[in-house]
Each structure stands twice: as C-alpha cells, then as structure tokens.
C-alpha positions in Angstrom: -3.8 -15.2 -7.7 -0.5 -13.4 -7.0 1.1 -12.7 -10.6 5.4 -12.0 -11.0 5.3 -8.7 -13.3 8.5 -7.5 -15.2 9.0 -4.6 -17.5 9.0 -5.2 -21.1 11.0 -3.2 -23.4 9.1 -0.8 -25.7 8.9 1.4 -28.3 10.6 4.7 -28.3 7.9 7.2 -26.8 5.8 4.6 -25.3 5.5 3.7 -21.9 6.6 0.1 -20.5 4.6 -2.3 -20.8 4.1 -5.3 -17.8 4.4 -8.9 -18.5 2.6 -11.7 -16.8 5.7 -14.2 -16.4 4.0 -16.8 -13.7 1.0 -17.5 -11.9 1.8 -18.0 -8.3 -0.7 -19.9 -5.9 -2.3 -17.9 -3.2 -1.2 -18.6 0.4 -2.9 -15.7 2.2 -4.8 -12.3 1.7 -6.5 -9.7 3.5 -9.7 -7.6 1.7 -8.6 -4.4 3.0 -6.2 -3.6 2.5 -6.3 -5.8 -0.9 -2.6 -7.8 -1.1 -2.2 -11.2 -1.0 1.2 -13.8 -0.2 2.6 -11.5 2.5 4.9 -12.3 5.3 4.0 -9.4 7.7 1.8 -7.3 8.5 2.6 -3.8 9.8 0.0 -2.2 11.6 0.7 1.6 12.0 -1.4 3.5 14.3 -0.6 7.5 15.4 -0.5 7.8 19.3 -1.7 11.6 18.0 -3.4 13.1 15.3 -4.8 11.1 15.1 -6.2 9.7 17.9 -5.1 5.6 18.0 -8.2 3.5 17.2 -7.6 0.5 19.3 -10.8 -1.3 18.0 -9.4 -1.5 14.6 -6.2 -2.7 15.5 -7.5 -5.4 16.9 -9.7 -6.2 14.1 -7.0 -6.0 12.0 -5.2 -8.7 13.9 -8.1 -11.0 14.3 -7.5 -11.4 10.4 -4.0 -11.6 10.3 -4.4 -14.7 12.5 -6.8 -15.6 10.3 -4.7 -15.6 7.2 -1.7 -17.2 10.0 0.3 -13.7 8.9 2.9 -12.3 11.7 2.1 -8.9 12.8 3.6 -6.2 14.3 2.4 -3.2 16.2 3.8 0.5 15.1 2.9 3.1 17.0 3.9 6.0 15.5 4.0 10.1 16.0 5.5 9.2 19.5 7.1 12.9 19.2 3.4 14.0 20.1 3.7 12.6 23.3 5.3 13.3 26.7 7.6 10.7 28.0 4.8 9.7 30.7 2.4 9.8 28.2 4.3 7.4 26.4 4.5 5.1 29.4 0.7 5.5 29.3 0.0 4.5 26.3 2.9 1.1 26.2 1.4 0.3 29.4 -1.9 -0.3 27.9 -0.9 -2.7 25.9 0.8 -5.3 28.4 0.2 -8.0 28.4 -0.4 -7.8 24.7 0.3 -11.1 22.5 1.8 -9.2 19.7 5.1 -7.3 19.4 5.1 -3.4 19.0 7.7 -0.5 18.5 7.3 3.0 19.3 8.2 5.1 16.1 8.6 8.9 14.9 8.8 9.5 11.1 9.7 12.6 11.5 12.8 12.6 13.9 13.7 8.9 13.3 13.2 7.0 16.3 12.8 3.7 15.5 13.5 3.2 12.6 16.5 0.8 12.6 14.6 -1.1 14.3 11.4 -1.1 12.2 14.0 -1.6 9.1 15.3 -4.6 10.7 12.0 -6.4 11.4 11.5 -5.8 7.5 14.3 -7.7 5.8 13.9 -10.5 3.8 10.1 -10.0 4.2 7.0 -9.3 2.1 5.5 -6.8 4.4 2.4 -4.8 4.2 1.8 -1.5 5.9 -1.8 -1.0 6.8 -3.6 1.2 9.3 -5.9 4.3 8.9 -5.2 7.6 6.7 -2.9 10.1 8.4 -1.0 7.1 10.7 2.3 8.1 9.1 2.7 4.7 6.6 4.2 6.6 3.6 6.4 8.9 6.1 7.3 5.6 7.8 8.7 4.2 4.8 10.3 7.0 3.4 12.2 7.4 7.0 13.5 3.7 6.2 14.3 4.0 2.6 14.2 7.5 1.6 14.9 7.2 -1.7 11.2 6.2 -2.5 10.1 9.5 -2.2 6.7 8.3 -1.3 4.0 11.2 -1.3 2.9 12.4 2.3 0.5 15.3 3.6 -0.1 16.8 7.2 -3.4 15.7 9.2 -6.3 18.0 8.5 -6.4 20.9 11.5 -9.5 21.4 11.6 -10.6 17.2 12.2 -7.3 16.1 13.5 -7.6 13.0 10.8 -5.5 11.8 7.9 -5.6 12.7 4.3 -5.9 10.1 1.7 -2.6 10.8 -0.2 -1.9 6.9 -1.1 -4.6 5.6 -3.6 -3.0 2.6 -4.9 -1.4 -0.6 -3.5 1.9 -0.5 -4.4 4.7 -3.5 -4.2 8.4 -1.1 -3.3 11.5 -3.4 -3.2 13.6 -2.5 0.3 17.1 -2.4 -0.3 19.2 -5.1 1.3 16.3 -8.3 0.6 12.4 -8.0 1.2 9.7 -5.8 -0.5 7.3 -3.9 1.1 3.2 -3.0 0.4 2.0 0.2 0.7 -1.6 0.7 0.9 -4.2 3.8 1.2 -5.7 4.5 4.7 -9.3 3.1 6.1 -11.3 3.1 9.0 -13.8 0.7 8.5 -13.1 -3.2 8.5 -16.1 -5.6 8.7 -15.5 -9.0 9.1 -16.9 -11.2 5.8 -17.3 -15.3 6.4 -16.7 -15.4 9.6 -18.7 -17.1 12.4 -18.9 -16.1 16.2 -18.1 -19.9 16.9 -14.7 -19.3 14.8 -13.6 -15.9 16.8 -12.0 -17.8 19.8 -8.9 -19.5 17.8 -8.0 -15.8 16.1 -7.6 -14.1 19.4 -4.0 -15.9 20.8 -4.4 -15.2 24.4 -7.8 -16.8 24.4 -7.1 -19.1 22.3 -4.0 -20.3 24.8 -6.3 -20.7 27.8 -9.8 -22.2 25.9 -8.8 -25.1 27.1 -8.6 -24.4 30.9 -12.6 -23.5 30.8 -14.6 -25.4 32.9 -16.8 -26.3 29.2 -15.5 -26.9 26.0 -18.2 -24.8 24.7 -17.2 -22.3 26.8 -17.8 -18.7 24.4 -15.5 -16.7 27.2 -18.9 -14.3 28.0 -20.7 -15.0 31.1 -20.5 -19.1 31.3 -19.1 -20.3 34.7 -15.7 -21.6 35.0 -13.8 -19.5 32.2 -10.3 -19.3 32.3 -10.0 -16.4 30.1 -12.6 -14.4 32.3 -10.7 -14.5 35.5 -7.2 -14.1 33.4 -8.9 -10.9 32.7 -9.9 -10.3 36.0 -6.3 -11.3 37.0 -4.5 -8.9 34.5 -2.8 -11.8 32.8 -5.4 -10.6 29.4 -5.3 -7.1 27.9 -8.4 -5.9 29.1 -9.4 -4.1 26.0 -8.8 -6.9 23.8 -11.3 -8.6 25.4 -14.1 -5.8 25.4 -13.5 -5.7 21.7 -13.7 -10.0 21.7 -17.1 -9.4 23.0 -18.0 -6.5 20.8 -16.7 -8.7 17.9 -18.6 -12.1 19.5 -22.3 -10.5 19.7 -21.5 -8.3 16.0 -21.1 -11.8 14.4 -24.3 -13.4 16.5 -26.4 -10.8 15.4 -25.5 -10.6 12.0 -27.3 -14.5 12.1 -31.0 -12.3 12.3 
C-alpha cells in the first residue's frame, strides 16, 4: 500500500523522523520502476547516447495500459540530432497511439511544454540510465538540484546516478517520481491471450477480424494485419506485439 509520510519534529542533533499518518488503497503500480498510485507515466528515451531502445518503450507501455496509467513519450537529447534526423526519428512513430514531445535538457526545448503536461499530476519518470530523467527534471524545476552525470565515452550508455525512488513535489500542484535507470523489463502474470487489449491500436480494430479468436499473427481475415500493411499501425509496434505474443507462449513450456 501507498502510505502519506510527514516529518516529525525531533530532537536537537537528530535527524527527522517520518510518520505513517494513513494508509491509502492501491489503485495501480508498475514493478520497475517500483511506485505505485500514479497518474502518468513519463517515458524518457535519448534519441542519442544513447541509442533509443524502441522495444522497451513499448514494453513499458504495454504495462501502463495494464495498470490503465496515461503515458507520454519524451524523447529527449534532440540537440544530438540534425533537423532531418529529427524528422526521421518523429516520423517513425506515426501513427503512434500515444502522445510524445521532443525535449533537450540541456538547451531547454520543451520544457514548457513537458512542465505543463505535469501539473496537477502524480507523474513518474522512467526509462533507461543515461536518458536524461534527472536533467529533465532539473530543466523544469531547477531548484531540485537533482544529481546528473555524462554517458560513458567509451559504451555510449548511461550511468546509474539515481539509486532511489524518490517522491519531488513540482511547484504550482502535482508531484513527480524519479526513479534509477533499467534496461530490462520482463513481463510477470501475464498471458499471451491477455496481450491484445494492452496494445490500443490493436485493441481498436480486434473486433474487425474475420475470428474472434483472431491472435493478429498469421490467421486469415485480420484487421490489424492489413492496417499494418496499410500504414494505419506503427509497424514496429507490431514486430514487438509478436515478439511479446510468442515470449509469453513459450514461457507456457
């Protein structure tokens, strides 16, 4: 369970001490990163250094819908990039079900707008090490002074300088999570039959399928198959749907 915390007073010398003023029921939580009763998630991914990792993103998402949490795309370090390169990249991701904003920590772009989507909102900012989550949030609130460190030169990946969840209020209303990078996410009770309904724009056309057991793999009549084929699906979401589909069946051996 989610607990309210507030700072008791103590003795001269001693550090303050946290009290446990409610238990709160649990509406939603993600394993990794480990936070519960949020509003938003915040997927940061660098478009360089490093290199985006599309695969997690979308697994990232497929338990945000899961948990029935917004989420929103950040893709950040776009001062790595040309401006075609840019286009590149965005153009990738249309159609894409979810909403994204191109970002830069470092010279500010985006951030007004990232700082808007925030308000009044429990957000947590997840994604792997070196994605610019602590830079991001010091760009929108700098007084939190949040601890930051270059990607490594020689790998071109992050460095794990967050170690702790922590909850930062936002000035103005809302409070936001940040959590230490990853790379990894497995998916834990979850059943190939269930994957479907947590991908949105496959979920949107199951019902057009010529079956309604229709898995969206090779079985005549699918809807989703030829939106794919008619651009009107991301086409990498839907490798990683089937990557994710056969992962689950064969975790049944």
């Amino acid at each position: 369970m989610l607990f309210s915390i507030t700072r008791a007073a103590s003795g001269a010398g001693e550090p303050p001490q946290g009290v446990v003023e409610e238990q709160l029921p649990r509406r939603n939580c993600l394993y990794r990163p480990r936070v519960a009763n949020v509003d938003l998630l915040v997927l940061v991914m660098a478009l360089k250094e490093p290199a985006p990792d599309w695969q997690l993103v979308s697994r990232l998402l497929v338990l945000a819908e899961r948990q029935e949490m917004k989420a929103l795309l950040c893709l950040n370090k776009m001062d790595l990039l040309s401006a075609d390169e840019l286009t590149e990249v965005t153009g990738t991701l249309d159609p894409f079900p979810y909403p994204y904003i191109p970002t830069s920590a470092l010279l500010g772009r985006g951030v007004d707008a990232l700082k808007a989507r925030l308000q009044g909102m429990v957000t947590v900012f997840a994604g792997p090490s070196g994605s610019g989550k602590s830079s991001l949030l010091n760009a929108v609130q700098p007084g939190l002074s949040l601890k930051t460190a270059a990607v490594s030169e020689k790998s071109k990946r992050g460095r794990h300088t967050t170690r702790t969840v922590s909850l930062l209020p936002l000035e103005g209303s809302g409070a936001v999570v940040d959590t230490p990078g990853f790379s990894r996410l497995e998916f834990y009770d979850l059943e190939p039959e269930q994957l479907p309904a947590y991908f949105p724009e496959i979920k949107a056309r199951a019902a057009q399928c010529s079956f309604n057991n229709c898995f969206h793999i090779s079985e005549p009549g699918c809807a989703v198959r030829d939106a794919v084929s008619a651009s009107q699906i991301n086409g990498l979401r839907y490798e990683h749907y089937k990557l994710f589909y056969q992962e689950l069946l064969d975790r049944r051996k």
